[in-house]
Backbone bond lengths (Angstrom), bond angles and torsions (degrees), N, CA, C in turn:
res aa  C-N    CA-C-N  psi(-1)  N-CA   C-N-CA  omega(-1)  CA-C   N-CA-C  phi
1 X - - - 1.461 - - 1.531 110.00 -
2 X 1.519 116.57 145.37 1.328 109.73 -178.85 1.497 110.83 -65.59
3 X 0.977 115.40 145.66 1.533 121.66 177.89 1.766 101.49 -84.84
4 X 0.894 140.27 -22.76 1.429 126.89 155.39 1.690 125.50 -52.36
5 X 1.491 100.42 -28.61 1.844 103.16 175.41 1.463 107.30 -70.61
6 X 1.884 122.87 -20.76 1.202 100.53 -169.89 1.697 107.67 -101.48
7 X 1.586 113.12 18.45 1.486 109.94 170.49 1.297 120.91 -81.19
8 X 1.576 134.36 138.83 1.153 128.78 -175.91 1.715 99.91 -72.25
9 X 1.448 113.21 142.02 1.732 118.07 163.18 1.208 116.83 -65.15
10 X 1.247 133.91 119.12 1.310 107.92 179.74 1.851 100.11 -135.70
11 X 1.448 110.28 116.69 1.756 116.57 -179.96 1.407 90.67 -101.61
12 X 1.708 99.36 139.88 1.108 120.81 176.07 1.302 87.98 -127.25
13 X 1.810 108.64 136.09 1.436 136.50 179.30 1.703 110.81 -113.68
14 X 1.162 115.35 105.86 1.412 123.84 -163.28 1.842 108.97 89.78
15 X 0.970 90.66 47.34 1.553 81.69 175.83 1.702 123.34 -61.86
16 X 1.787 104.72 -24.35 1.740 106.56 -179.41 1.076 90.19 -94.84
17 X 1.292 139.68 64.91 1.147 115.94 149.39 1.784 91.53 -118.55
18 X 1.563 111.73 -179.41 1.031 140.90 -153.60 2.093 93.99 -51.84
19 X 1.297 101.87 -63.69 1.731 133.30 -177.48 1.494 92.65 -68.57
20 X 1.485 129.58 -38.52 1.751 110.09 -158.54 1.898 81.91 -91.49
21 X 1.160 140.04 -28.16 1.260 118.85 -173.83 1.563 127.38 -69.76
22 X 1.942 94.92 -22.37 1.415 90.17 -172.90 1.768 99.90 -100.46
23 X 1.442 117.66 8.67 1.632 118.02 165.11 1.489 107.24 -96.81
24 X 1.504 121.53 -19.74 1.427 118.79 177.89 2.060 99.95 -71.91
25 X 1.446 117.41 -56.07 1.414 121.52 177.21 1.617 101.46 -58.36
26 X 1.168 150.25 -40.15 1.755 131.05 157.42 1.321 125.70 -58.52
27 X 1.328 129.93 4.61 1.575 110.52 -158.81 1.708 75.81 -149.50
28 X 0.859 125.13 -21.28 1.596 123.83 174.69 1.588 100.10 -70.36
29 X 1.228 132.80 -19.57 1.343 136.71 -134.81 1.592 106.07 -139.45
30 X 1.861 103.84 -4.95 1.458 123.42 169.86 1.236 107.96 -105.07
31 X 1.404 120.73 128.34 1.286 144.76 -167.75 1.614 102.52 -80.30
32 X 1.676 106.55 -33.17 1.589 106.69 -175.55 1.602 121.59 -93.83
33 X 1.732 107.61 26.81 1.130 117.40 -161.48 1.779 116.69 -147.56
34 X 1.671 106.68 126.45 1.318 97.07 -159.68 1.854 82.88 -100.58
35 X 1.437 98.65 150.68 1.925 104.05 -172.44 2.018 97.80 -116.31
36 X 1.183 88.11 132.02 1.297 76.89 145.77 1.933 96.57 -150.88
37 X 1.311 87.15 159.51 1.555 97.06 -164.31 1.744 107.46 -113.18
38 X 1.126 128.70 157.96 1.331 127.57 165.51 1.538 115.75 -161.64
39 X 1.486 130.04 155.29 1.268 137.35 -142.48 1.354 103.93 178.70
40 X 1.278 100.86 153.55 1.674 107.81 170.60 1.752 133.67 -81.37
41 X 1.575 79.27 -13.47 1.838 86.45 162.34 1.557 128.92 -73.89
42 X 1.134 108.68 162.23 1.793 109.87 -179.25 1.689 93.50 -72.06
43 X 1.402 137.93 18.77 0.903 101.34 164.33 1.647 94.00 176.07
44 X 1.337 119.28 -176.25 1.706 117.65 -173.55 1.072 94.55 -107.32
45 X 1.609 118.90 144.59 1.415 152.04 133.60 1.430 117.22 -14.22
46 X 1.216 83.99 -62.05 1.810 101.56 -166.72 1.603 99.97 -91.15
47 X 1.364 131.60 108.67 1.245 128.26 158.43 1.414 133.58 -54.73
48 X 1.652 109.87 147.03 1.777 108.64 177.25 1.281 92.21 82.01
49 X 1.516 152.16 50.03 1.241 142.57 154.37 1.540 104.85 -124.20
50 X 1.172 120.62 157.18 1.076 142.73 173.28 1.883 110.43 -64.18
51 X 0.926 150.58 96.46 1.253 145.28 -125.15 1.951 105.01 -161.57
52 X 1.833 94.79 119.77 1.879 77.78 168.52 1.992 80.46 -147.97
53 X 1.673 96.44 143.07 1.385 99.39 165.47 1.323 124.72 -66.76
54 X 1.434 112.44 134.05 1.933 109.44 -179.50 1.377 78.55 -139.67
55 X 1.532 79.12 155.59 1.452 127.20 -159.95 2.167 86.74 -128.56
56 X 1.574 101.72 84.81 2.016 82.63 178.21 1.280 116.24 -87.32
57 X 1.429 118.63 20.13 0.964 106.76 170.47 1.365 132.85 -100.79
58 X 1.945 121.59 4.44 0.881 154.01 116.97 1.545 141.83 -48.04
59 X 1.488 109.03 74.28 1.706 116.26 -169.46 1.631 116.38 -21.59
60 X 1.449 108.25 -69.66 1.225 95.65 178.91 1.627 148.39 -27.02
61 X 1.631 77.83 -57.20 1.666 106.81 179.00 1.539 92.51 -55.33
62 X 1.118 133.74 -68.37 1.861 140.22 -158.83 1.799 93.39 -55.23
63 X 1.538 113.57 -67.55 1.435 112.85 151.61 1.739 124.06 4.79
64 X 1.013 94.36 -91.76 1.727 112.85 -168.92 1.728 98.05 -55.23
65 X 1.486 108.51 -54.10 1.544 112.32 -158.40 2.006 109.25 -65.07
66 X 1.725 103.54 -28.89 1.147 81.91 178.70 1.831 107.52 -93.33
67 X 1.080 110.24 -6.54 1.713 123.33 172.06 1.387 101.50 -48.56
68 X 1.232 122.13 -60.43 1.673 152.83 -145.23 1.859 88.97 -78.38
69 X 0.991 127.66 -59.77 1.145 146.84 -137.41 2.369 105.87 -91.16
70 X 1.860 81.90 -59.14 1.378 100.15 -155.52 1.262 137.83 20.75
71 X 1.649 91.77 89.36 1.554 112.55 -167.32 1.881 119.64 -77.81
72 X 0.721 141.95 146.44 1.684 158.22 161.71 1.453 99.69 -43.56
73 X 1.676 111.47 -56.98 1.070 126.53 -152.76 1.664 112.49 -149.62
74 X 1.549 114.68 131.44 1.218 109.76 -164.74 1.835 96.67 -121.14
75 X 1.122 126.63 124.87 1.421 123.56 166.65 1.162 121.58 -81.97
76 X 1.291 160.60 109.12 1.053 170.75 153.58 1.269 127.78 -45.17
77 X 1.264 114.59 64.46 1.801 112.61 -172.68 1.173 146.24 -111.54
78 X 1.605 87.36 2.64 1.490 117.53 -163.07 1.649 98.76 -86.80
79 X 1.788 103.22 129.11 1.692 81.01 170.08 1.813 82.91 -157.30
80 X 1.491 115.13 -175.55 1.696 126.33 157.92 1.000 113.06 -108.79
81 X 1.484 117.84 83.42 1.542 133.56 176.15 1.802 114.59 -54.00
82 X 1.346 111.95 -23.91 1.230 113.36 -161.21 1.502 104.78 -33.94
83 X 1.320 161.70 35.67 1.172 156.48 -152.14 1.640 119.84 -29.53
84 X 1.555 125.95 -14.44 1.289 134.98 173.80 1.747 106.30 -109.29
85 X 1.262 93.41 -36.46 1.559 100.48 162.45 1.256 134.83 -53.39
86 X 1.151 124.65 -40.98 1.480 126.74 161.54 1.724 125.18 -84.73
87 X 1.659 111.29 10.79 1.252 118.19 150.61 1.490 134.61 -52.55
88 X 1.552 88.31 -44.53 1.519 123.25 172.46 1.937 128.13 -86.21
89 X 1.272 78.84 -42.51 1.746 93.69 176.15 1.454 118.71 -105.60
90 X 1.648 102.10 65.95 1.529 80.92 -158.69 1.715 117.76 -73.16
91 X 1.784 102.72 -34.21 1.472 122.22 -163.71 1.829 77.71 -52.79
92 X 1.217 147.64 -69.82 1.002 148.23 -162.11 1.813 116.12 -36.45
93 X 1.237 89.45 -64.58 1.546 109.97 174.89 1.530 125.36 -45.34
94 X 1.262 94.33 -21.11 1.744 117.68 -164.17 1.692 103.32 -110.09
95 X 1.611 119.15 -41.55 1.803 117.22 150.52 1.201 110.83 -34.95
96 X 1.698 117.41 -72.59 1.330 102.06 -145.01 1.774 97.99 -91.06
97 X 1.502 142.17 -37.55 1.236 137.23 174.52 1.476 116.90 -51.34
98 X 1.366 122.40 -45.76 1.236 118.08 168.35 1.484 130.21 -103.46
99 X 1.372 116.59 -46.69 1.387 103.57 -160.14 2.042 82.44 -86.02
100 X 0.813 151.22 -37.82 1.873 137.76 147.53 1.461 98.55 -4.80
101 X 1.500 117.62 -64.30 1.700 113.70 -153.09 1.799 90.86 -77.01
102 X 1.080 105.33 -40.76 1.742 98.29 -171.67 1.341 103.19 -75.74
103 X 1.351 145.38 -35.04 1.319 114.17 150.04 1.376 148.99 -51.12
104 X 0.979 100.35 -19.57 2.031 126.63 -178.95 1.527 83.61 -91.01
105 X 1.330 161.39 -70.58 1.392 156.56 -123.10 1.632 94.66 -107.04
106 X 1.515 123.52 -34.76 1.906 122.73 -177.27 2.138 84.57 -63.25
107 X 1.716 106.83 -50.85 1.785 91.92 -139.84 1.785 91.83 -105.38
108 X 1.464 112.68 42.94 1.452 115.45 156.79 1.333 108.92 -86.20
109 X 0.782 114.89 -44.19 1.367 142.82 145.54 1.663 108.38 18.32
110 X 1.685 114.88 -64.91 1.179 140.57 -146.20 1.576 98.49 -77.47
111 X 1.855 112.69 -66.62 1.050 115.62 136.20 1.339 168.79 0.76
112 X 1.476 97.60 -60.49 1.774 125.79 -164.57 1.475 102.18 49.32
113 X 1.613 94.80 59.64 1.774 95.24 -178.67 2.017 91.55 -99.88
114 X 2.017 87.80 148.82 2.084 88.32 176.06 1.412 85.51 -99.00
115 X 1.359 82.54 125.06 2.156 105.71 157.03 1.515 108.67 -56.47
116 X 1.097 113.41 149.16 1.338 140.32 -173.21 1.886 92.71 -139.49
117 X 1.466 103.59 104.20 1.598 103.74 179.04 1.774 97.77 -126.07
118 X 1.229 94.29 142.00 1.615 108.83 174.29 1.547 128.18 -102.43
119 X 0.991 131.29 106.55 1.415 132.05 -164.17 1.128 131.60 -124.22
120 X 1.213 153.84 -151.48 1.645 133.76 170.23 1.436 117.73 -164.48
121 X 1.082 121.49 143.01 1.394 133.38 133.55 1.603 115.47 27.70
122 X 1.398 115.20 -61.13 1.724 138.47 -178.58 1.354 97.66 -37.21
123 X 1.464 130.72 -40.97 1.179 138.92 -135.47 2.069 98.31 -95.38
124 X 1.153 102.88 -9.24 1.481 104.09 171.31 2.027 111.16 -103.75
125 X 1.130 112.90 -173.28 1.553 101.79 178.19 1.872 102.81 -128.38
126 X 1.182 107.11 25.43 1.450 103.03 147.43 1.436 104.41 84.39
127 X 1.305 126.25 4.11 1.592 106.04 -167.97 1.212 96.23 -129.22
128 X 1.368 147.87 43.71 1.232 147.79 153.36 1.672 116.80 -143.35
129 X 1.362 115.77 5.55 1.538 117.30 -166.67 1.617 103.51 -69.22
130 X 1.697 109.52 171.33 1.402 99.99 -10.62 1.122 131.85 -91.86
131 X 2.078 127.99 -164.40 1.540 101.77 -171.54 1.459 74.34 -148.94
132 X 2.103 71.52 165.17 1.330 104.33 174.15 1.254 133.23 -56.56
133 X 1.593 121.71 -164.92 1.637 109.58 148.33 1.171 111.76 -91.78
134 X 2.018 121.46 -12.43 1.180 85.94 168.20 1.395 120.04 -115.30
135 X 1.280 121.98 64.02 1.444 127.08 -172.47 1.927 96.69 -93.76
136 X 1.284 122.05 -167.23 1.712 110.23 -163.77 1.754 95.16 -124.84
137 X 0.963 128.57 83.28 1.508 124.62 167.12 1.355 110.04 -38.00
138 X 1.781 101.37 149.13 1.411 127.82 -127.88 1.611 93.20 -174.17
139 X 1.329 118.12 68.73 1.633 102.72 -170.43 1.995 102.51 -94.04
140 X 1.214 109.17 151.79 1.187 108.98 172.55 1.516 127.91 -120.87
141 X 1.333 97.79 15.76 1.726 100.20 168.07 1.786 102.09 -143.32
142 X 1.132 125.51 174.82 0.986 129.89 -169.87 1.568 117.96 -112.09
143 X 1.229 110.69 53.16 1.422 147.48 174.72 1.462 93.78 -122.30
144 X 1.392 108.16 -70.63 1.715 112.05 -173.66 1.589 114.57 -46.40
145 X 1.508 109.25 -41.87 1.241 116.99 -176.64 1.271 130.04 -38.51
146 X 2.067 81.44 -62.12 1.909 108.14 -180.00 1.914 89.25 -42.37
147 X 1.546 119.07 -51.32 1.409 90.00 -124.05 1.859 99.20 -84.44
148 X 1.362 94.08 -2.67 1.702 109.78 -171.68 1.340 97.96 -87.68
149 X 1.491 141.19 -17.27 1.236 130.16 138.98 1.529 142.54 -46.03
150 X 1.572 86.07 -52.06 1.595 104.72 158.40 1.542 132.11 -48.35
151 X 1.190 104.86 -31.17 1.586 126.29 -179.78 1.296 102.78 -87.73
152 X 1.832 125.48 -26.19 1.447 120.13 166.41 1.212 128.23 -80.05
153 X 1.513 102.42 -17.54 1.734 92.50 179.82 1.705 94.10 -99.59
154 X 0.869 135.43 -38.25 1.251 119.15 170.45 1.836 124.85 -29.32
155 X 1.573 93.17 -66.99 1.702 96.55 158.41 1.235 116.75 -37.32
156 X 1.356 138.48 -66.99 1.456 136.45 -137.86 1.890 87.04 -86.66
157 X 1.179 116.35 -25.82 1.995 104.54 -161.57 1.484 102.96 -67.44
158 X 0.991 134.15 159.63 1.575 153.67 -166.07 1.489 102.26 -86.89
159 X 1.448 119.84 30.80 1.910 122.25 171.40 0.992 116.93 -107.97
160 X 1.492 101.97 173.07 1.645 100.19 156.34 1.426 109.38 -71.96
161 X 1.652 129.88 159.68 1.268 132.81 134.02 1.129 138.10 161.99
162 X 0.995 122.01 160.44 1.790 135.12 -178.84 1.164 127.79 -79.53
163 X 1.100 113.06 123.43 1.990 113.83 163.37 1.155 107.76 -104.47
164 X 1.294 135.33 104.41 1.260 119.77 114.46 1.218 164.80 -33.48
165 X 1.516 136.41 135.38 1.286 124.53 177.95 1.400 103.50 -137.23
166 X 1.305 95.30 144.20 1.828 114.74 -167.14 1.711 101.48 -140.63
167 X 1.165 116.69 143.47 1.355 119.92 156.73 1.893 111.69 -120.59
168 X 1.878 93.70 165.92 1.417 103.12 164.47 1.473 104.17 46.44
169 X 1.562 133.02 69.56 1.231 128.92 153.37 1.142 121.73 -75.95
170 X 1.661 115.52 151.13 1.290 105.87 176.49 1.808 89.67 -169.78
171 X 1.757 121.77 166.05 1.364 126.46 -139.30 1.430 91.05 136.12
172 X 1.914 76.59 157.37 1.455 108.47 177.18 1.572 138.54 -78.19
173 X 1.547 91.52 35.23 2.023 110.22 175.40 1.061 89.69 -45.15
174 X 1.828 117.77 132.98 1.545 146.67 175.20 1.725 97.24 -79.37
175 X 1.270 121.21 -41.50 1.190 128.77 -134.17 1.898 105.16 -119.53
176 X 1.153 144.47 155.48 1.108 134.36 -179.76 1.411 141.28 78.39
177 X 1.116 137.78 -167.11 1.904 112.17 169.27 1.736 92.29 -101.03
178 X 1.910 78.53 146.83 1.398 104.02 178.96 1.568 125.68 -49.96
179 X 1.214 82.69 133.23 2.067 84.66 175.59 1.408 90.72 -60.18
180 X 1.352 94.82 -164.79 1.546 133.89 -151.75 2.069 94.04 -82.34
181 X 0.885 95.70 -71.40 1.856 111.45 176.80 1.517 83.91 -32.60
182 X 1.267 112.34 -100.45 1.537 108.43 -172.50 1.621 142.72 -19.37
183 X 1.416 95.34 -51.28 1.064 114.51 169.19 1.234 121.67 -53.47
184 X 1.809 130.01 -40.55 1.212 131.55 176.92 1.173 118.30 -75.72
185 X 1.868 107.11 -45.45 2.064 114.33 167.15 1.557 104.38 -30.11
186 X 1.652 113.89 -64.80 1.220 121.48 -155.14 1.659 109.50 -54.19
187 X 1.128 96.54 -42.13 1.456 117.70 -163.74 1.631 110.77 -55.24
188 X 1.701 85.70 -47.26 2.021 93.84 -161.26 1.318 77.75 -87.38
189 X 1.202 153.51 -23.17 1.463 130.87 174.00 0.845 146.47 -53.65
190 X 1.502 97.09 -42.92 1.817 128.78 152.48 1.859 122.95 -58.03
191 X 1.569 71.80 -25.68 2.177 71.49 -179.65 0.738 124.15 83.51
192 X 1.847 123.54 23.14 1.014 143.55 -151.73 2.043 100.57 -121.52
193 X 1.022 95.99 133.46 2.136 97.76 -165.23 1.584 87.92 -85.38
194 X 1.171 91.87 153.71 1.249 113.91 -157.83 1.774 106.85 -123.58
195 X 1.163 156.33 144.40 1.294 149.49 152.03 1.309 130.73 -116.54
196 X 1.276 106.57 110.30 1.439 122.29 -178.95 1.538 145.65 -104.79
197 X 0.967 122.33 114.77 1.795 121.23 -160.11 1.474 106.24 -72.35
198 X 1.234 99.89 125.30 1.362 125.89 179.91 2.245 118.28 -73.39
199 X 1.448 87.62 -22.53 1.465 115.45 -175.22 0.854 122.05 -90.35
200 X 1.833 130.06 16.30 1.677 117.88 -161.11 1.470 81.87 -163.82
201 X 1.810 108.07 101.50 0.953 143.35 -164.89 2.155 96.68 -111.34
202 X 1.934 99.74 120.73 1.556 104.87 178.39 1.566 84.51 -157.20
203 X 1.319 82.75 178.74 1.733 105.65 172.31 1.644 113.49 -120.27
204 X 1.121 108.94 88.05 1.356 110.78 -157.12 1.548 112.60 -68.50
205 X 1.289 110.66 130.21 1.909 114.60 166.85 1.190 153.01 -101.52
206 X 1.415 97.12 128.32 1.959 99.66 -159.04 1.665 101.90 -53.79
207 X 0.984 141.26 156.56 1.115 162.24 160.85 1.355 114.66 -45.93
208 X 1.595 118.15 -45.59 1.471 123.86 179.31 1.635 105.88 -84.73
209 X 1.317 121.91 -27.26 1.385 119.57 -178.08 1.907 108.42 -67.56
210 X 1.195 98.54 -44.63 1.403 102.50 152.69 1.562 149.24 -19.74
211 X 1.632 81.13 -63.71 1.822 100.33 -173.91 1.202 111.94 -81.82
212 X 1.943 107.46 -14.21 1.325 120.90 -171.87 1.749 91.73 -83.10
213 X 1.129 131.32 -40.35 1.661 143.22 -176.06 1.725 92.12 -40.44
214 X 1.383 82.13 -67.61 2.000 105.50 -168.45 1.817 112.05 -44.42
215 X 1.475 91.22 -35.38 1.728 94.47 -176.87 1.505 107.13 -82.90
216 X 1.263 123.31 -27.80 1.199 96.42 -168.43 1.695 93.19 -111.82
217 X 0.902 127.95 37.69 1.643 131.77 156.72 1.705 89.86 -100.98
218 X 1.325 115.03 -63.21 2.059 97.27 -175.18 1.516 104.57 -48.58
219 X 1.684 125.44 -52.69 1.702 125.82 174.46 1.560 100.21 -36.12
220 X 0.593 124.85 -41.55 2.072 115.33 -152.20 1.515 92.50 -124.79
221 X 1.788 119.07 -6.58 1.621 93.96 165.13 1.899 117.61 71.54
222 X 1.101 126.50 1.29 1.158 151.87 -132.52 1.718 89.95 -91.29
223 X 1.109 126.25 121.65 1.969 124.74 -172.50 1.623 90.68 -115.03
224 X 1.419 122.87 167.92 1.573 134.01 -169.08 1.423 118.15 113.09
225 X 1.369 87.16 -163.43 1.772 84.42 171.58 2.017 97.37 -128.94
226 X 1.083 91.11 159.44 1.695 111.48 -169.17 1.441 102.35 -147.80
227 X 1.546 88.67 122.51 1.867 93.77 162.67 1.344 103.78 -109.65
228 X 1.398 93.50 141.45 1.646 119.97 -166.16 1.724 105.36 -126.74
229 X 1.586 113.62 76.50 1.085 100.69 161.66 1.673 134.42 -125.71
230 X 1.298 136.53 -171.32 1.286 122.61 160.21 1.462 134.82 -53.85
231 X 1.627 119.45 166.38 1.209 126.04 -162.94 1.219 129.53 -79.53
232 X 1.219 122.87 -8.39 1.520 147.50 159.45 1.277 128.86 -127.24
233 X 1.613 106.27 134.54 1.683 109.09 -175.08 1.667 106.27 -93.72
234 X 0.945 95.47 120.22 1.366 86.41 -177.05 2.080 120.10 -150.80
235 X 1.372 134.41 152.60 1.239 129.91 164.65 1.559 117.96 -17.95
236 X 1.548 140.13 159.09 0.918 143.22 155.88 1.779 86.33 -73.30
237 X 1.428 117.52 -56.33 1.393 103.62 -166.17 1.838 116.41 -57.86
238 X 1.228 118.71 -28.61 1.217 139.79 159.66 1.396 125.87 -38.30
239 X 1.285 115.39 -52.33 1.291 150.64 165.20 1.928 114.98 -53.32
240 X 1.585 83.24 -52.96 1.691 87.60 -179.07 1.385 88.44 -53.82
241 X 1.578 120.26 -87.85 1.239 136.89 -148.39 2.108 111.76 -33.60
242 X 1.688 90.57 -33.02 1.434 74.40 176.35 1.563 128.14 -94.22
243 X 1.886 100.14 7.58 1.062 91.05 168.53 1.507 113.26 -92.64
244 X 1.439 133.17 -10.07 1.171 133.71 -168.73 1.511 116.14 -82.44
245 X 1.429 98.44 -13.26 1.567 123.37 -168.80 1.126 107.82 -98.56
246 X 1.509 142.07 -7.18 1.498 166.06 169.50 1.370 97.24 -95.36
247 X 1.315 137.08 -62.66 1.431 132.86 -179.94 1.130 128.95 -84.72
248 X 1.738 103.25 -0.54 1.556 92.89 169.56 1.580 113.69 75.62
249 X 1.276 118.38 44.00 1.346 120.63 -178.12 1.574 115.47 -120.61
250 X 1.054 118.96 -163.27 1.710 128.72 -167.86 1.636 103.84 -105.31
251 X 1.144 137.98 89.98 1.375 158.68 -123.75 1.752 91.42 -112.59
252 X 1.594 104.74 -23.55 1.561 104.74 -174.82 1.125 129.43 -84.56
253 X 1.794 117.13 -6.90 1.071 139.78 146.68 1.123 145.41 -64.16
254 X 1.799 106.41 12.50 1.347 125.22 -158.18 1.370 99.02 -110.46
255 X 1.110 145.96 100.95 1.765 149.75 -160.46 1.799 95.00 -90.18
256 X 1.269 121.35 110.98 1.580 104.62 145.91 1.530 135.09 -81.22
257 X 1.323 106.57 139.06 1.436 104.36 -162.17 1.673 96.28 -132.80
258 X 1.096 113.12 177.79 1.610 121.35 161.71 1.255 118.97 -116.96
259 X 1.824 98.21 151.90 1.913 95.22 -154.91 2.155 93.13 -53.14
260 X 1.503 139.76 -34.89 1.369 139.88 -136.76 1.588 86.37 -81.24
261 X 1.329 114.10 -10.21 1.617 102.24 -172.19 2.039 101.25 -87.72
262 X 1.042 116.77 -16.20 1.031 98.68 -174.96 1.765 118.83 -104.31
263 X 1.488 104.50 28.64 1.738 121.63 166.34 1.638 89.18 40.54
264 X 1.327 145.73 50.73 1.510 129.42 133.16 1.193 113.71 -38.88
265 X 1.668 107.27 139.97 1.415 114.15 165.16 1.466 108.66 -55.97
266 X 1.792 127.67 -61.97 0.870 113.05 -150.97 1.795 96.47 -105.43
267 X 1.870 101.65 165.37 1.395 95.13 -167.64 1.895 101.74 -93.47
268 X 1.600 109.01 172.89 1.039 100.43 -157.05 1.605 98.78 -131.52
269 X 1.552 140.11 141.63 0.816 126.87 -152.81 1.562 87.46 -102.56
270 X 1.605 98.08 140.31 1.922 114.07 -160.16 1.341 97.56 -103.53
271 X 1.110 153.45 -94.94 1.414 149.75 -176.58 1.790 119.03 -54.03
272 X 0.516 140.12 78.92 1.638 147.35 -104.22 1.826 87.00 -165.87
273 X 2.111 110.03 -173.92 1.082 130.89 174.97 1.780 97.26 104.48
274 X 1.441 99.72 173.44 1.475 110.20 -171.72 1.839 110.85 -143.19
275 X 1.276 117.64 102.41 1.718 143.94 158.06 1.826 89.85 -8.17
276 X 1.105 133.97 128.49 1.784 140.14 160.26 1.069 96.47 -102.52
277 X 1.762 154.31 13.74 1.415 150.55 -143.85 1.291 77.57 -96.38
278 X 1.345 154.01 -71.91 1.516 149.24 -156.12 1.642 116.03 -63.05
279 X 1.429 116.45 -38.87 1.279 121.39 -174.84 1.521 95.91 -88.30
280 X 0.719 115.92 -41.75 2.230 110.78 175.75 1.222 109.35 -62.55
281 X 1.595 134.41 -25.07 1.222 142.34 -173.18 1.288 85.37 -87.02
282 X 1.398 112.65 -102.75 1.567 127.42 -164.82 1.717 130.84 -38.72
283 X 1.212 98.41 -31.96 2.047 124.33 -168.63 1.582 108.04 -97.41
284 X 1.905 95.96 -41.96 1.600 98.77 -167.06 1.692 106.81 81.68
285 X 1.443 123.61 26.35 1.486 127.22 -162.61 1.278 81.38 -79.47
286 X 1.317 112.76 149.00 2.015 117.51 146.25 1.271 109.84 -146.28
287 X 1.246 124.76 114.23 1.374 132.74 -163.34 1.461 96.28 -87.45
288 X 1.804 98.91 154.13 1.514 115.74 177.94 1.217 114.81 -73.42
289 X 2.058 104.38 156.17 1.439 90.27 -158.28 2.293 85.14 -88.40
290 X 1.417 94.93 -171.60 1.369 112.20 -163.80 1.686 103.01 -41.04
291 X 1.489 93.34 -67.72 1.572 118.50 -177.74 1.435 112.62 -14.87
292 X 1.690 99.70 -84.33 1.403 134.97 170.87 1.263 105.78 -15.64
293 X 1.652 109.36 -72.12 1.633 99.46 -178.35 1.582 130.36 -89.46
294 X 1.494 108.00 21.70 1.437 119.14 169.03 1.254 105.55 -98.98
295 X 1.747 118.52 -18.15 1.750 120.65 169.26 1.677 102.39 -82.70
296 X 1.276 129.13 -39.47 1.153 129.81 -170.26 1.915 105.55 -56.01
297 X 1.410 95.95 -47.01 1.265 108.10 -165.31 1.639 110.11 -64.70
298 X 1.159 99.80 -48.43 1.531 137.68 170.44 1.917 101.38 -29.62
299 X 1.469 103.06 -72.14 1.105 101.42 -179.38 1.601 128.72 -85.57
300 X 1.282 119.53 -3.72 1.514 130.29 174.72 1.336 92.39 -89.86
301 X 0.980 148.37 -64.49 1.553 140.78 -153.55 1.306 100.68 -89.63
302 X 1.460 141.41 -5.35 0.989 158.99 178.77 1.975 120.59 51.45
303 X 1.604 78.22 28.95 1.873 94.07 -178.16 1.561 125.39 -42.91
């Protein structure tokens, strides 16, 4: 038998983004896995992949690519996170978060490929976290909205598939603006003060603990929703400190502030984070502890 019939397909949608680069570098790097990648750039991040620009917010285009392709498995990663950005942009915000997912979820279809959709945290209103999967989303900005739509048409389409929800990512993306980790190394390095909200309580997630979520939901095939987040709930201001305290930086440059001081357009849900009790049960997930992936990061990006 050809040994290509027994690789799983696996399309990743947003592959440059932060999450599609570090699932394009695992599955590029699996022998039992055929990749094809797609993104809104003229081109991939990650070299040596199989690569075509989509535009999902254009049926056709989503059409053809999973026609072209016919994947097993479709990842869903593509979204407009800007969270203040889609205050303003909403018709925008609402293309690519929803009618994107309802094109990817109408032409799985073609296939009988299971969606793999990524979602977040946004989708609750912050004053009881953290929560379950089955607590009742409650979004309060229209970021949360898009993506709690997204999670509805997914449900209602005639596929297999998964939603996920993750908050506060962060990892060693080569490519793009720096996560959060980075952003603060760079910062206190420079000597540059920094301000941090003391009020916006998550469990933030490494990027690889993630992809590890993602793999073993395609392993076990597993349909629902799953929250997939990191191993401690803790402050963004909280958060700084332990990353500054891992790198050995100037901790006195770290200003606490509250999220109301910094007049965001959009509001942000404050007591927040996401329950792993279902994915540790069901998946066997166990996310890394803080450290671990501030050394991981540490030494790949070579910070």
């Amino acid at each position: 038998m050809n040994s290509d019939l027994l690789k799983k397909r696996i399309m990743i949608i947003g592959s440059n983004g932060m999450l599609g680069q570090r699932l394009t570098e695992n599955y590029k790097a699996d022998s039992k896995v055929e990749l094809f990648c797609c993104s809104a750039e003229e081109s991939s991040f990650i070299e040596n992949v199989e690569y075509l620009r989509l535009d999902i917010t254009i049926k056709k285009n989503v059409h053809d690519a999973i026609q072209q392709f016919y994947p097993d498995f479709i990842i869903s990663a593509a979204a407009y996170t800007n969270v203040d950005g889609c205050e303003t942009e909403k018709e925008l915000a609402w293309k690519v978060n929803v009618t994107g997912v309802e094109n990817i979820a109408r032409h799985a279809i073609l296939s009988d490929a299971h969606v793999i959709h990524i979602s977040t945290d946004y989708v609750f209103d912050g004053k009881n976290g953290p929560y379950s999967e089955k607590d009742l989303p409650n979004p309060i900005g229209y970021y949360g909205r898009t993506k709690l739509a997204s999670e509805n048409a997914l449900k209602t389409a005639p596929i297999k598939n998964t939603i996920i929800r993750t908050n506060v990512l962060y990892g060693p993306a080569k490519h793009g603006r720096p996560d959060f980790v980075k952003w603060v190394v760079n910062s206190l390095r420079g000597k540059k003060k920094i301000r941090i909200v003391t009020d916006q309580i998550n469990n933030p997630t490494f990027l690889d603990d993630l992809v590890d979520g993602i793999n073993r939901i395609i392993e076990y095939k597993k349909e629902g929703l799953y929250n997939i987040g990191g191993s401690e709930l803790l402050s963004r201001y909280e958060f700084t400190l332990r990353i500054a305290d891992f790198f050995e930086l100037d901790k006195s440059l770290i200003e606490q502030i509250v999220t109301s001081e910094l007049n965001q357009p959009a509001p942000r849900p404050l007591n927040s984070g996401l329950l792993n009790l279902k994915a540790q049960t069901e998946l066997g997930y166990r996310p890394l502890s803080l450290d671990f992936t501030f050394s991981r990061i540490k030494k790949e990006l070579d910070l």
